[in-house]
Every structure is written in structure tokens, then in C-alpha cells.
C-alpha positions, 0 to 999 in steps of 0.5 A: 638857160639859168645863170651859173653858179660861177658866174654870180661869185665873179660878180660878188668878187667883183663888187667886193665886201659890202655891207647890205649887199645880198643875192637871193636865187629865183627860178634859176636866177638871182636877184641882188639886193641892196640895203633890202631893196632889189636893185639887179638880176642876174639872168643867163649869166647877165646883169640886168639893173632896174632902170634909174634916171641915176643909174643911166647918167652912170652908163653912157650910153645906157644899154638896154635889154629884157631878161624874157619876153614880157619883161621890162627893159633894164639897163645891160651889163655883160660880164664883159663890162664888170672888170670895172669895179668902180663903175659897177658899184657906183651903179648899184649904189646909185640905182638902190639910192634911187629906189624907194625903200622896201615896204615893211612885210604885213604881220601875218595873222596868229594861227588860232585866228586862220580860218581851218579848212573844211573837214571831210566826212 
């Protein structure tokens, strides 16, 4: 089950203006980004927040959950818990704080210099 559109822009509308917040959709899905650092996603209409020492001070007692089987744990938040606006953006502002910063993207090669793939005959 993917999350609903309408379950993000209840997120968004809970955490209000806030300049370098942005969403990106990934396989039915959508990770949130802070600052260019991904600090959450957002899976069958739940945040899961990248564990943080930072972040799990913030959430007594922390709670935690995988958003699929292989997945590593991440610090739970039902939409039940999101009326408290405040508290979440102390979290996501605490965890992308604890993130380290995004490493720059490697320049791409310029397309003369890319090797053409073999003719046919």
C-alpha cells in the first residue's frame, strides 16, 4: 500500500512554511528533505525519521518501526501524533541538524568523452 496523496499534504500543512523543506516521491512513497539532507519518509501514510541520538531525546519514549522488511529501524510517528506541530518540527529540525551534509553530486563526464556503444553491422 503507498501513501496517499492526501496524507503528505496534511503532513506539510502541519509543519507549515519552512524554508528548505521539500518532498520527493520514491516508489509510491516520498522521502523528506531538509536543508538537501533526507531526514524522513513517508510509507503507507506513516513517518518514519532517520534515527538520531538528537531526535530520540525528542521522542519519549522513542518508538520504532521499518517501513519493509530489510529496512532499518527508524523512529515512528503515526499521523496520530502529528497535531502536535511544535514537537515535529523540533524533530525534523534536530535530526537534519544531526545529519551530516549531503556530499556534492560527482560532475558528469562531458558527452564527447563518453564512451558510444558499439555499432552493429
Amino acid at each position: 500500500m503507498s501513501t496517499q496523496p492526501e496524507t503528505l499534504e496534511f503532513l506539510l500543512d502541519q509543519l507549515g512554511p519552512w524554508p528548505g523543506l521539500r518532498t520527493r516521491r520514491m516508489f509510491g512513497e516520498y522521502c523528506l528533505y531538509v536543508d538537501d539532507k533526507p531526514v524522513a519518509f513517508v510509507c503507507d501514510d506513516q513517518l518514519y525519521v532517520k534515527p538520531t541520538p538528537a531526535g530520540e531525546a525528542l521522542m519519549d519514549p522513542p518508538v520504532w518501526g521499518r517501513f519493509y522488511e530489510k529496512a532499518k529501524p527508524h523512529l515512528l510517528l503515526t499521523p496520530d501524533r502529528w497535531d502536535e506541530r511544535e514537537a515535529l518540527r523540533a524533530l525534523l529540525a534536530a535530526t537534519a541538524e544531526a545529519l551530516p551534509p549531503p556530499k556534492p553530486p560527482r560532475p558528469r563526464k562531458p558527452r564527447a568523452a563518453r564512451k558510444a556503444p558499439p555499432r552493429r553491422s
